[in-house]
C-alpha positions, -999 to 999 in steps of 0.1 A, spaced: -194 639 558 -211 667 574 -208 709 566 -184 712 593 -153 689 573 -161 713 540 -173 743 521 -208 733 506 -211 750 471 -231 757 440 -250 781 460 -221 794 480 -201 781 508 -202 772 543 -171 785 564 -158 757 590 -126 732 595 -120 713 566 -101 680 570 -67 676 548 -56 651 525 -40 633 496 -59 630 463 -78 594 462 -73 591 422 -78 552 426 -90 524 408 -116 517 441 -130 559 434 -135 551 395 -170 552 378 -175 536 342 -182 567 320 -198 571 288 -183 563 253 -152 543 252 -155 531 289 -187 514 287 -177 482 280 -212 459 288 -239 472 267 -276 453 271 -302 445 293 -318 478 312 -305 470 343 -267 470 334 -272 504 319 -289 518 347 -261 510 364 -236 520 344 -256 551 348 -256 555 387 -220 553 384 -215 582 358 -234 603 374 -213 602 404 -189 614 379 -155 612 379 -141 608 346 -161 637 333 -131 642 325 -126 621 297 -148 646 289 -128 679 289 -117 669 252 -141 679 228 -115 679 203 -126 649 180 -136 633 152 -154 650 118 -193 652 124 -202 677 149 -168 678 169 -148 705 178 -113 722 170 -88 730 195 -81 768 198 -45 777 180 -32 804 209 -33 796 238 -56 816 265 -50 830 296 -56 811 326 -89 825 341 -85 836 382 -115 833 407 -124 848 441 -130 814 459 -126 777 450 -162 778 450 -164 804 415 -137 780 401 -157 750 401 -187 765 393 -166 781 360 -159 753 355 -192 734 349 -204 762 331 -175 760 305 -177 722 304 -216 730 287 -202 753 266 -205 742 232 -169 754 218 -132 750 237 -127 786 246 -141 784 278 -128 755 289 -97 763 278 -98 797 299 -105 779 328 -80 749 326 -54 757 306 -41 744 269 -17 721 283 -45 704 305 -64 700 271 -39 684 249 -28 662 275 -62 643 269 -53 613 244 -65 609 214 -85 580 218 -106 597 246 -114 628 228 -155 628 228 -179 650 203 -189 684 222 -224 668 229 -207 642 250 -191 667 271 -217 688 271 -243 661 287 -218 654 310 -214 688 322 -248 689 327 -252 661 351 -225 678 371 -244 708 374 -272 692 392 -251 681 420 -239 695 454 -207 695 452 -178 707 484 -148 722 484 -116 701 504 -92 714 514 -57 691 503 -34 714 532 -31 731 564 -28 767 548 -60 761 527 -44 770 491 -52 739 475 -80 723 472 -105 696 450 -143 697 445 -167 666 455 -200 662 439 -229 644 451 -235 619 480 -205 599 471 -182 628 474 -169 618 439 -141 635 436 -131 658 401 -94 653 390 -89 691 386 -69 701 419 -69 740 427 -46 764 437 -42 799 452 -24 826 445 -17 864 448 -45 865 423 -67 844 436 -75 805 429 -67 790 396 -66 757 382 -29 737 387 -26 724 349 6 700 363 -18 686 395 -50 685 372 -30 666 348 -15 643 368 -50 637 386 -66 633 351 -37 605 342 -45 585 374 -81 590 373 -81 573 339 -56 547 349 -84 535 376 -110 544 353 -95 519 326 -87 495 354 -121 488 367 -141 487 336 -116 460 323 -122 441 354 -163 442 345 -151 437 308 -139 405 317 -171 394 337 -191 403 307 -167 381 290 -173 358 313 -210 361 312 -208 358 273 -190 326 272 -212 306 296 -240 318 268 -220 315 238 -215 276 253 -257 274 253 -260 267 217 -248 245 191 -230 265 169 -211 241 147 -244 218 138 -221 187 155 -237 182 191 -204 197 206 -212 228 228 -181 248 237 -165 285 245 -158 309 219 -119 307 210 -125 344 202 -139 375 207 -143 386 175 -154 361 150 -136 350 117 -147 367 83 -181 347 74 -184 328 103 -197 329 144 -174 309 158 -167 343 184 -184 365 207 -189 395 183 -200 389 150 -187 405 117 -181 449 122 -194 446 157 -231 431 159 -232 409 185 -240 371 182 -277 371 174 -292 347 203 -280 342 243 -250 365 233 -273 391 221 -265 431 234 -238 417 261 -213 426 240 -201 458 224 -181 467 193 -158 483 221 -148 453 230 -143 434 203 -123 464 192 -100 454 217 -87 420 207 -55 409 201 -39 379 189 -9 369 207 17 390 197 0 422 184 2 453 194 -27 477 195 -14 513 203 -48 531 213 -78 507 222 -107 517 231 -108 521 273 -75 513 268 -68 475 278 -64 448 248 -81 412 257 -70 377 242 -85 345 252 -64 317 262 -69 283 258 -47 267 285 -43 270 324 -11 261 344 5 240 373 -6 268 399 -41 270 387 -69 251 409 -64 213 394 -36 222 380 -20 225 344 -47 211 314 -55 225 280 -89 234 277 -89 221 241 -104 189 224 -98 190 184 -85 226 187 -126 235 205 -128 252 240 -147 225 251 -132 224 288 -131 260 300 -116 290 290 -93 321 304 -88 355 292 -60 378 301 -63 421 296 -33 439 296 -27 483 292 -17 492 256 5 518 272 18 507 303 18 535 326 -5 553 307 -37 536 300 -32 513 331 -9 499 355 -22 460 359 -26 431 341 -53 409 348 -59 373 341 -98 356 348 -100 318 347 -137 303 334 -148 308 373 -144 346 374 -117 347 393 -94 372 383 -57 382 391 -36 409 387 4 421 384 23 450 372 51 442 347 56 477 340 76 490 311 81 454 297 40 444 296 41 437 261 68 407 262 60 399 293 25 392 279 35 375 248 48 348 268 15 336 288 -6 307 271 -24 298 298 -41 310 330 -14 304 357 -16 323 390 22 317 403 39 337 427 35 375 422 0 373 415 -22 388 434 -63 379 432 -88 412 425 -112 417 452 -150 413 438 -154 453 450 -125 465 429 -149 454 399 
């Protein structure tokens, strides 16, 4: 979109009519970040992407926590600061990006507030050179100023070509344009919701991708090739995608796979409160009357030997994500929202059955 729909900054703005609207924190505007997002790990070309994506930027905001774990990470101020005013939108942003490659919380705290801060979950929190890297990249892109309504006194920052969008939503007053901690941290909790949303739609092609592998090789020395009835494998054994603390299969399923994800298995039943990227995967062994050729069991002598399915579903409902997704051998995944009553509602499915209130994901929502 051209000069004329926004202010242009980093070097100062350019004055014209600025279009108006509501804030696009979706699932379809999420990039895969760095850390507990990336959920496929590997070959160069899977990373570069990964890459292209992060740098169009938008959870740098998982980044705004730099409070985190021992080993070069930071502690949260005790008192809380003032929240810092700014001329034009265009000094807030850039404030902004400065304080986010700062290497202590002060000055990010200044700028967004305390409450914006500790709204961050724990599981997200990254180590200051996480955030600080990420700042960076953001401060070698263009970014705009838009304008969210007709009086001009709120307003978001888009960087780059993409016009990614930063979950940090502006606001003016008599003294001048500050940060909205309520907005920001309501555009931060939807950013991450599509955030977590998409990268567990690509976790599951990876899955995907692993298990047509895994199935390569005779793993049991008895001629019978089949899927992985796991993620993670058993104690002493490789009958899963992930072996032992987190090292991946050695062999086809070699660097597909992350300790991430194997992180993020459950057996049916158990809850995991704070996963990394916050969905929790179980394979299933089953599908049902109102899946294509309708209701088998994909098991001969308790081995996957005739497909597979794997279902993701939020840890915290509402929090970490909204959908729960289901992906039959194919790659063909569904969704649905059960809301506050995910967990049981999950505990009952065995098997990969699209009924009624399922609705398939789009390949460009992955």
């Amino acid at each position: 979109m051209g000069a004329d729909a926004r202010h242009v900054g980093r070097h100062g703005g350019i004055p014209g009519a600025r279009p108006h609207g509501r804030l696009p924190w979706s699932r379809r505007h999420a990039s895969s970040v760095s850390g507990e997002d990336r959920v496929v790990a590997g070959d160069e070309a899977a990373r570069s992407r990964m890459w292209r994506k992060a740098r169009t930027i938008m959870a740098a905001f998982a980044l705004a926590s730099a409070l985190s774990s021992p080993g070069g990470a930071e502690t949260a101020p005790r008192a809380a600061a003032a929240i810092r005013h700014f001329p034009t939108p265009e000094a807030a942003v850039q404030a902004l990006v400065s304080a986010i490659q700062e290497p202590r919380l002060a000055a990010l705290e200044a700028v967004l507030g305390r409450a914006v801060l500790d709204d961050i979950p724990l599981g997200e929190r990254q180590q200051a050179a996480v955030r600080r890297a990420a700042g960076a990249k953001l401060a070698s892109e263009r970014f705009e100023i838009r304008y969210l309504d007709g009086e001009d006194r709120r307003a978001v920052a888009e960087f780059g070509d993409a016009h990614a969008q930063l979950p940090a939503v502006l606001r003016k007053s008599s003294r001048g344009w500050a940060f909205d901690q309520a907005a920001t941290m309501q555009a931060m909790r939807e950013r991450r919701i599509g955030v977590h949303e998409a990268n567990a739609i690509r976790a599951l092609h990876a899955l995907a991708a692993a298990q047509q592998r895994f199935r390569t090789s005779d793993r049991s020395g008895d001629g019978i090739l089949c899927y992985a009835a796991r993620i993670r494998s058993s104690p002493g054994r490789r009958d899963g995608l992930v072996v032992g603390d987190g090292d991946p299969v050695p062999g086809p399923t070699s660097s597909l796979l992350n300790d991430a994800f194997a992180a993020a298995e459950a057996p049916r039943g158990q809850r995991m409160p704070d996963p990394p990227g916050g969905y929790v995967y179980r394979i299933l062994s089953a599908q049902g009357q109102n899946a294509e050729g309708g209701a088998k069991s994909y098991l001969t002598h308790d081995r996957l030997t005739e497909g597979f399915a794997v279902i993701a579903w939020p840890a915290q409902p509402g929090t970490s994500g909204l959908s729960t997704f289901i992906m039959n051998q194919a790659g063909t995944i569904y969704e649905r929202e059960f809301g506050a009553g995910t967990a049981g509602e999950v505990a009952r499915i065995t098997a990969f059955d699209p009924a009624p209130g399922w609705t398939r994901v789009s390949d460009e929502k992955g």
